[in-house]
N, C-alpha and C positions, 0 to 999 in steps of 0.2 A: 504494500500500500504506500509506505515511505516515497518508495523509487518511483510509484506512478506519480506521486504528489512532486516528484522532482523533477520527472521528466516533464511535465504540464505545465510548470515553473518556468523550462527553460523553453519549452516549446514559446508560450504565450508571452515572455514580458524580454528575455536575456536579447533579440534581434534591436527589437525598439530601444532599449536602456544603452545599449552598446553603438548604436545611433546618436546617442544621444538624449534622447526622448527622458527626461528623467521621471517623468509623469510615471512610467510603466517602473522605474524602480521602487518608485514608495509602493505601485499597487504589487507588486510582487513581495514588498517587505510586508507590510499590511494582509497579503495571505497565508505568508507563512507563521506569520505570530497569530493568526486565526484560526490556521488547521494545526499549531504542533510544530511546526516543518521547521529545520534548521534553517537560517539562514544561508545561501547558495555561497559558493569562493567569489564568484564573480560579482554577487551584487553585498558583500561581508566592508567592501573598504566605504563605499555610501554610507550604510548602514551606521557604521562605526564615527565617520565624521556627525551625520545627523545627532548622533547621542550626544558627541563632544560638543558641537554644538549649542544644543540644548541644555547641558549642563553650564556651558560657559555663560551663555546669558542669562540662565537663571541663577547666578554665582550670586549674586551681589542682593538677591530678595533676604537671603535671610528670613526667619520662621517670620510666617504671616506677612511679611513684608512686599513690595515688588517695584520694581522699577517703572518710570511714569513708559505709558505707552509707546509713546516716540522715541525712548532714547533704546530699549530694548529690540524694537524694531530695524532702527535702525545697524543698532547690532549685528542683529541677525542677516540681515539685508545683507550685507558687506562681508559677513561670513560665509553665506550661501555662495554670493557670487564668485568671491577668492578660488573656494576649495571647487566650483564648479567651473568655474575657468577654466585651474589647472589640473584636474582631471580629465577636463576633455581634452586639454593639448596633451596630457600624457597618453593619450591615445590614438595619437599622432594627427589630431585637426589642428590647424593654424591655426592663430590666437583670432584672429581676423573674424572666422567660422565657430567658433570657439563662443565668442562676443556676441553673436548676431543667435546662433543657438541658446544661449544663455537668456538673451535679449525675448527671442519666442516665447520659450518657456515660462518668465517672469510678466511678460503681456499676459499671456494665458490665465495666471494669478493674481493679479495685482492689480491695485483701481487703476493706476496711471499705466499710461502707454510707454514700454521700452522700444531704446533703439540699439542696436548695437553698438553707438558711440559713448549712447550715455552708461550703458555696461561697461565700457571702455572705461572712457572716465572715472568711473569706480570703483574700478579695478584696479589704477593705477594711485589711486589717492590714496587706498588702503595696501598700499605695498610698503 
């Protein structure tokens, strides 16, 4: 059962995520914490920044406590896009392609409209 649950994993989400598409990474993380299922090798280094992540910007709440909305956001913001930059250039897309993928994904979420410049931009501020 394991192995079908893995082979289904890599069938359905590992083409898209490896694309780029990061949408199909969280829904492949998200069913494997659903069904049991280990998380895959390939989708283990996502996984593990999102955590680090998520811990780093809720470092600073402290019990009951939490950071004012914008300034956690922004956090995070600038963390997604770093570590999603350059994973996608370590997968050999140019930073260029990289930027503008990045840029999709975050339109897709986000009230405001990205460009790949302005991913640019924020990439390079937070370096």
């Amino acid at each position: 059962m394991k192995d079908d649950l893995s082979d289904f994993i890599d069938k359905t989400w590992r083409a898209d995520y490896e694309r780029g598409k990061l949408a199909a990474g969280y829904e492949a993380a998200l069913f494997c914490i659903a069904n049991g299922q280990a998380i895959p090798a390939w989708l283990a280094p996502m996984a593990e920044n999102a955590l680090k992540r998520d811990f780093v910007t809720s470092q600073g709440r402290g019990r009951g406590g939490s950071p004012s909305f914008k300034e956690s956001r922004k956090a995070s913001l600038r963390s997604f896009i770093l570590a999603e930059v350059n994973r996608l250039h370590s997968m050999g897309k140019p930073k260029a392609t990289a930027f503008d993928l990045v840029a999709r994904d975050l339109d897709g979420h986000d009230a405001k409209p990205w460009t790949g410049e302005m991913v640019k931009a924020e990439y390079y501020r937070n370096r």
